[in-house]
C-alpha positions in Angstrom: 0.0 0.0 0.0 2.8 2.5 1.0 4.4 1.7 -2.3 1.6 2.2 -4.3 0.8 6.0 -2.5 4.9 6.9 -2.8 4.9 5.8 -6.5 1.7 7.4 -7.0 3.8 10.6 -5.2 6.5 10.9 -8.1 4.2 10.7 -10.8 2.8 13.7 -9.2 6.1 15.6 -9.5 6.8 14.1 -13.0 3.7 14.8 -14.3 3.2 18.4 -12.7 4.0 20.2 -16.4 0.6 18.9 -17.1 -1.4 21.1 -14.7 0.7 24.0 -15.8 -0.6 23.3 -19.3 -4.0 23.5 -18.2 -4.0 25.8 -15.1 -1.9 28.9 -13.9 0.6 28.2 -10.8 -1.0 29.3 -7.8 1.0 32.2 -6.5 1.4 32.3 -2.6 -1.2 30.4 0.0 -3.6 28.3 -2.1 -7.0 27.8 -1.0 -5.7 24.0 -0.7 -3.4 24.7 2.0 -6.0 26.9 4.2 -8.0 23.8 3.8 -5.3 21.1 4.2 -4.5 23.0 7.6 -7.8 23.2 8.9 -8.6 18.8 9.0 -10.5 17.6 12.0 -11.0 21.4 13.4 -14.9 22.6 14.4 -14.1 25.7 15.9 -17.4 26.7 16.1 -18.9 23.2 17.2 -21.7 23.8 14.7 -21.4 20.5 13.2 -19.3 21.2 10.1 -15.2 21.7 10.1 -13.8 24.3 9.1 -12.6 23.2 5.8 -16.3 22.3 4.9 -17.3 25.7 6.2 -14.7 27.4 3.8 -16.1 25.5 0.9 -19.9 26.5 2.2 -18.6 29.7 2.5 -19.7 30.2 5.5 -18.0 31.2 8.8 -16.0 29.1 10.3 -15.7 31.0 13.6 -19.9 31.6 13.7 -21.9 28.5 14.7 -24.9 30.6 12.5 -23.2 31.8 9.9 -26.5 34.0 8.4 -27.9 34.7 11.7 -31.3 32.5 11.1 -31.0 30.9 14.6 -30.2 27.2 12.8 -26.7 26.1 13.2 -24.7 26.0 9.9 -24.3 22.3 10.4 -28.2 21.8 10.7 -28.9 23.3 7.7 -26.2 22.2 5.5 -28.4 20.2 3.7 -32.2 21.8 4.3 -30.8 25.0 3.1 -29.6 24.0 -0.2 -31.5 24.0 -3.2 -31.2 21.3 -5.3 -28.7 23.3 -7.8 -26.0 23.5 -4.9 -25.7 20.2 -3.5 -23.7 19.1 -6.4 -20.2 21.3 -7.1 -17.4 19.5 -9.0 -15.4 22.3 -8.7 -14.5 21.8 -5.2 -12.4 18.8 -6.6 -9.8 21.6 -7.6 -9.0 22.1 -4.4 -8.1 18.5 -2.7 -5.3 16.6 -3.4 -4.6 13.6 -1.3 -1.1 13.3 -3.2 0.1 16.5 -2.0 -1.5 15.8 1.8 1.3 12.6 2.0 3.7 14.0 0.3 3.7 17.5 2.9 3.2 14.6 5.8 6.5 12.6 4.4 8.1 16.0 3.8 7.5 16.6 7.7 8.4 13.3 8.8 11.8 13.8 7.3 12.9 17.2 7.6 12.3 16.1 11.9 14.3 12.6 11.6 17.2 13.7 9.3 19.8 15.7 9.7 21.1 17.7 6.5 24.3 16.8 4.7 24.5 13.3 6.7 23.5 10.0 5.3 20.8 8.6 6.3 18.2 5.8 5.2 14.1 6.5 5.5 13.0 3.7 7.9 9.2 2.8 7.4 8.2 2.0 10.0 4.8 1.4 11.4 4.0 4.5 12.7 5.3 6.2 9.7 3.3 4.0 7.4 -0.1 5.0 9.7 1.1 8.9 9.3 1.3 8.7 5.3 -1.8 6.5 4.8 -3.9 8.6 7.3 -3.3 11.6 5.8 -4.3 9.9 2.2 -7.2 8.8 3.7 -8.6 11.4 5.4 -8.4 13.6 2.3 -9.9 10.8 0.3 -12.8 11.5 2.6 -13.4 14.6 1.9 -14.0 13.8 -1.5 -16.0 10.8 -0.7 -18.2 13.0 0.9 -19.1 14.8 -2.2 -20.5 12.3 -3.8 -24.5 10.9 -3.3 -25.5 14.3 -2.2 -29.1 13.9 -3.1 -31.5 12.2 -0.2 -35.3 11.5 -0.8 -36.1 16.0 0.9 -34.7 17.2 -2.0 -37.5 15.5 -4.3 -40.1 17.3 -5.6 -43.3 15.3 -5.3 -46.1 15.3 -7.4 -48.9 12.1 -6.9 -50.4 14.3 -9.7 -48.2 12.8 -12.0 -48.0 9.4 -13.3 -45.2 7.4 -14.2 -45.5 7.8 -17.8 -45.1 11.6 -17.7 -42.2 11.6 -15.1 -40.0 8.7 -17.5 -41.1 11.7 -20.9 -39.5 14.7 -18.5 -36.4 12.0 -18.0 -36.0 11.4 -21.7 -36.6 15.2 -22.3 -33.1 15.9 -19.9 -31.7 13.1 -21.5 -32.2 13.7 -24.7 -30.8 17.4 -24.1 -27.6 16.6 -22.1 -26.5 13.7 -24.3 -28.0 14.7 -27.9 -25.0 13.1 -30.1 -25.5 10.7 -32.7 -24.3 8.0 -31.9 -24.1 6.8 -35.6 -21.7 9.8 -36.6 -18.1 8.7 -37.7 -16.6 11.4 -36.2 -18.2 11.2 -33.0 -15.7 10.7 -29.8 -17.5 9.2 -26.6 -16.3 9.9 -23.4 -15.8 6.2 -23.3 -13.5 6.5 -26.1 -12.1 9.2 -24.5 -11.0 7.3 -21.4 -10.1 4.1 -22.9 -7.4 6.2 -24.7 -6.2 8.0 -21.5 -6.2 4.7 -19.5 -3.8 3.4 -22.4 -1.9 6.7 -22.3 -1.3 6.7 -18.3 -0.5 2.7 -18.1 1.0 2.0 -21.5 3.0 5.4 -22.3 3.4 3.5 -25.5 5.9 4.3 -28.3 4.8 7.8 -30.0 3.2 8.8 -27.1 3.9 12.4 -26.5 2.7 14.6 -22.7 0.5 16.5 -25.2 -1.4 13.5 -25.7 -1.8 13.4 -22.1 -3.0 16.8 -21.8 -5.5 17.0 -24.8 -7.0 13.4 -23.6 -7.7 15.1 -20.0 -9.0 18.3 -21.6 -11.6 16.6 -23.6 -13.1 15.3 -20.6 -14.4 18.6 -19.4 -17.4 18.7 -21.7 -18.4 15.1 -20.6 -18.3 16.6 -17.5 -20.8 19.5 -17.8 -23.1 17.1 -19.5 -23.9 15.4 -16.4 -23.5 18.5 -14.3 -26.4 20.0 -17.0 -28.1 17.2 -16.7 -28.1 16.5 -13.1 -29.3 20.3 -12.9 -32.5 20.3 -15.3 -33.5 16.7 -13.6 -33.8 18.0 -10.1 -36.7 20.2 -11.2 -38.4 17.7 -12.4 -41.7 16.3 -10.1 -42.1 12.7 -9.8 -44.5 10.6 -8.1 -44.3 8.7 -5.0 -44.0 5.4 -6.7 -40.7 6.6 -8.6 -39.1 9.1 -5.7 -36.8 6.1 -4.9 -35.7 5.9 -8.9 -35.1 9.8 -8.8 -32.9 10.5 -6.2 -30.7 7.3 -7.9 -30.6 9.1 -11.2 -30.0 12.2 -9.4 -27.0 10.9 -7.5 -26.0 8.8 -10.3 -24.9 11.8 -12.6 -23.4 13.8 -10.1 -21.2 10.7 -9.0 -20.2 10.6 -12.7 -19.7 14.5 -12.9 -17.5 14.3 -9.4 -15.7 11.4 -11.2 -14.9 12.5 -14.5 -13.5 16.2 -12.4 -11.3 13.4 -10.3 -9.7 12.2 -13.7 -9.4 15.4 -15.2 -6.8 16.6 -12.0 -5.2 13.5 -12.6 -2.2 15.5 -14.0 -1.7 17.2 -10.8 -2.6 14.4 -8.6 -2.5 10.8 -9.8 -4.4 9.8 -6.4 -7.3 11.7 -7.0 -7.8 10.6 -10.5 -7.3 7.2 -10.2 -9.9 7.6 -7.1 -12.3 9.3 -9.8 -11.6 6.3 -12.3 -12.7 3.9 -9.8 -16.2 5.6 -9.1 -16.8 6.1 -12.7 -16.5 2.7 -13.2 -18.8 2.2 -9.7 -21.1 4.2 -12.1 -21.3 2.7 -14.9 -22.8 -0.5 -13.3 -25.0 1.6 -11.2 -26.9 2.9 -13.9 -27.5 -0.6 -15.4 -29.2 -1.5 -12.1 -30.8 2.5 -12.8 -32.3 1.8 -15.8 -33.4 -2.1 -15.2 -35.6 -0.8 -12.6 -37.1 1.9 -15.1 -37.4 -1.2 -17.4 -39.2 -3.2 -14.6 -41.3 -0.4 -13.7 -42.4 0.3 -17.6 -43.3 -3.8 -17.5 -45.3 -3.6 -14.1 -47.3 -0.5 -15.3 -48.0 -1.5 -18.9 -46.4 1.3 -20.1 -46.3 2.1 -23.8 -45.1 5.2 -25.5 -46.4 6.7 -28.3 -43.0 6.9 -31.4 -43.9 10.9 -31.1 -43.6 11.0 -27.5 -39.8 11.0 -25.7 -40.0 8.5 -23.7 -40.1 5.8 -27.2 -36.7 7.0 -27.8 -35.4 6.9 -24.5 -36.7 3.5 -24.0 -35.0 2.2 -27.3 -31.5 3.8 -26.7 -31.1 3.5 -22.8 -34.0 0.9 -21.4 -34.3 -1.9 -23.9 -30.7 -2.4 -24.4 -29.6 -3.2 -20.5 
C-alpha cells in the first residue's frame, strides 16, 4: 500500500508540467493549503469543520453563519437547493497526493539531519502517518459524492409514471443529444479508454501533449452530467418513482465528481485514479438504474407513443440493458 501511494507521489512531480498546461501556478497560499491546515477542526462546534465551512462559504468562527437561529451544520443540507448540493469544482481544491507527500516531507525534515547519510525507515507508525493523511483527504472527497437524499424530491402524486419517464428522456435527450451513428463522433468512453492506455502504456509515439489534450476533452463530458443532473432536479415525480429519482440524481453527479477526479489526474494521480474507480462504480450503477425503469415500464404496462420522448429513451437507454 505505501508503495503504491509513494509511486503514485513521483508521478505527481513528474507529471506536474501537465497542470501547468492547463492551469496557472498558484502564486502564494492556495485555497488548498488553508483547507489542508484546517482537517479535524470545528471551531465553532456547529457540526461542520472548518474546511467544509470554507467551501460552504460560510463562517468558520460563527456556529450561524446567516444569523437564522439554525446552526450552519443543521442546515447544510435543508438550506440548499437542489442546484448546490452538487459542485465539482470543489475537486480543484483537494489533493490527497500532495497531503502525503507535505506529511512525508515533515516526517523527514524532523528525523534527518542535513548533509548526513541517512536511510528513510518505514516503520509502522510512519506508514499510519502517510496512509492517514491519504485517507482522510480521500474523505473529503468521498463525501461529495450521493449528495441527493429523498427531501430534496419534488413530489407530485399528480403525475404518473409515464409523464415523469417523458420529463427523463426530455433531460436526457438534451444533455447527451449526439449521434451515436456519426463517424466522427468521440465518446467519453473513447475518450478514457485512450487516457487509461496513455497513463498505463505510455506506448511508443506517445507524446505529454497526448496526455494533456485526452484530460481536456473530458471537461465537456463533464458538464453534460452536471447540465443534466441540474435540469433533472426540477423535475416532479411521483411517489411510486421518488426512490428511482434521487438514484438518477445521484448517479450523474457521481459521474460529474468522477470525470472532475480524472481530469486533475495530472496534478494528482491519487485523486484521478480515485475518480476512475467511481466512474467505473457508475457505470454499473446505472445498469441496475435503468433495469428498474425497465421493470417499472413492464409492471405499469407502459407504452409510448414513437412521437412521444420517452419511445426513444426507452429504445436507446431501457431496452438495451
Amino acid at each position: 500500500m505505501l508503495s503504491l501511494v509513494i509511486a503514485a507521489g513521483f508521478l505527481y512531480f513528474a507529471s506536474s508540467f501537465r497542470n501547468s498546461k492547463t492551469r496557472p501556478a498558484p502564486q502564494g497560499k492556495t485555497a488548498f493549503d488553508t483547507v489542508a491546515g484546517t482537517r479535524g477542526i470545528d471551531s465553532d462546534a456547529d457540526g461542520l469543520e472548518d474546511w467544509e465551512e470554507l467551501l460552504r462559504n460560510t463562517d468558520p468562527n460563527n456556529p450561524d453563519s446567516d444569523g437564522d437561529g439554525i446552526l450552519d451544520g443543521d442546515e447544510s443540507v435543508s438550506s440548499q437547493s437542489t442546484n448546490d448540493l452538487v459542485n465539482p469544482t470543489i475537486i480543484d481544491s483537494l489533493s490527497p497526493t500532495r497531503v502525503i507527500l507535505q506529511d512525508f516531507a515533515q516526517y523527514v525534515q524532523a528525523h534527518v539531519v542535513p548533509g548526513e547519510e541517512y536511510e528513510i525507515d518505514f516503520d509502522e507508525r510512519l506508514n499510519k502517518a502517510l496512509i492517514t493523511g491519504g485517507i482522510e483527504e480521500i474523505k473529503k472527497v468521498d463525501s461529495l459524492y450521493n449528495p441527493y437524499k429523498i427531501e430534496h424530491v419534488v413530489l407530485n402524486n399528480n403525475r404518473s409514471e409515464k409523464e415523469y419517464i417523458n420529463d427523463v428522456a426530455i433531460v436526457t435527450e438534451k444533455s447527451f443529444p449526439d449521434n451515436l451513428t456519426d463517424e466522427k463522433y468521440e465518446s467519453e468512453f473513447t475518450v478514457l479508454y485512450k487516457l487509461a492506455f496513455l497513463i498505463t502504456e505510455k506506448g511508443e509515439g506517445v507524446t505529454e501533449q497526448d496526455l494533456v489534450d485526452n484530460i481536456e476533452k473530458l471537461e465537456k463530458y463533464q458538464l453534460r452530467y452536471l447540465d443534466a443532473v441540474r435540469d433533472l432536479s426540477g423535475v416532479e415525480t411521483p411517489v411510486e418513482t421518488a426512490h428511482i429519482h434521487v438514484a438518477l440524481l445521484n448517479s450523474l453527479a457521481n459521474t460529474s465528481l468522477a470525470l472532475r477526479s480524472i481530469m486533475a489526474y495530472g496534478r494528482d494521480p491519487i485523486l484521478g485514479t480515485s475518480g476512475m474507480n467511481h466512474y467505473q462504480s457508475e457505470i454499473e450503477n446505472s445498469k441496475k438504474i435503468f433495469t428498474e425503469i425497465k421493470k417499472l415500464i413492464d409492471d405499469k404496462k407502459i407504452v409510448f407513443g414513437t412521437k412521444e420522448p420517452g419511445y426513444q429513451f426507452q429504445q436507446d437507454y431501457v431496452n438495451k440493458i
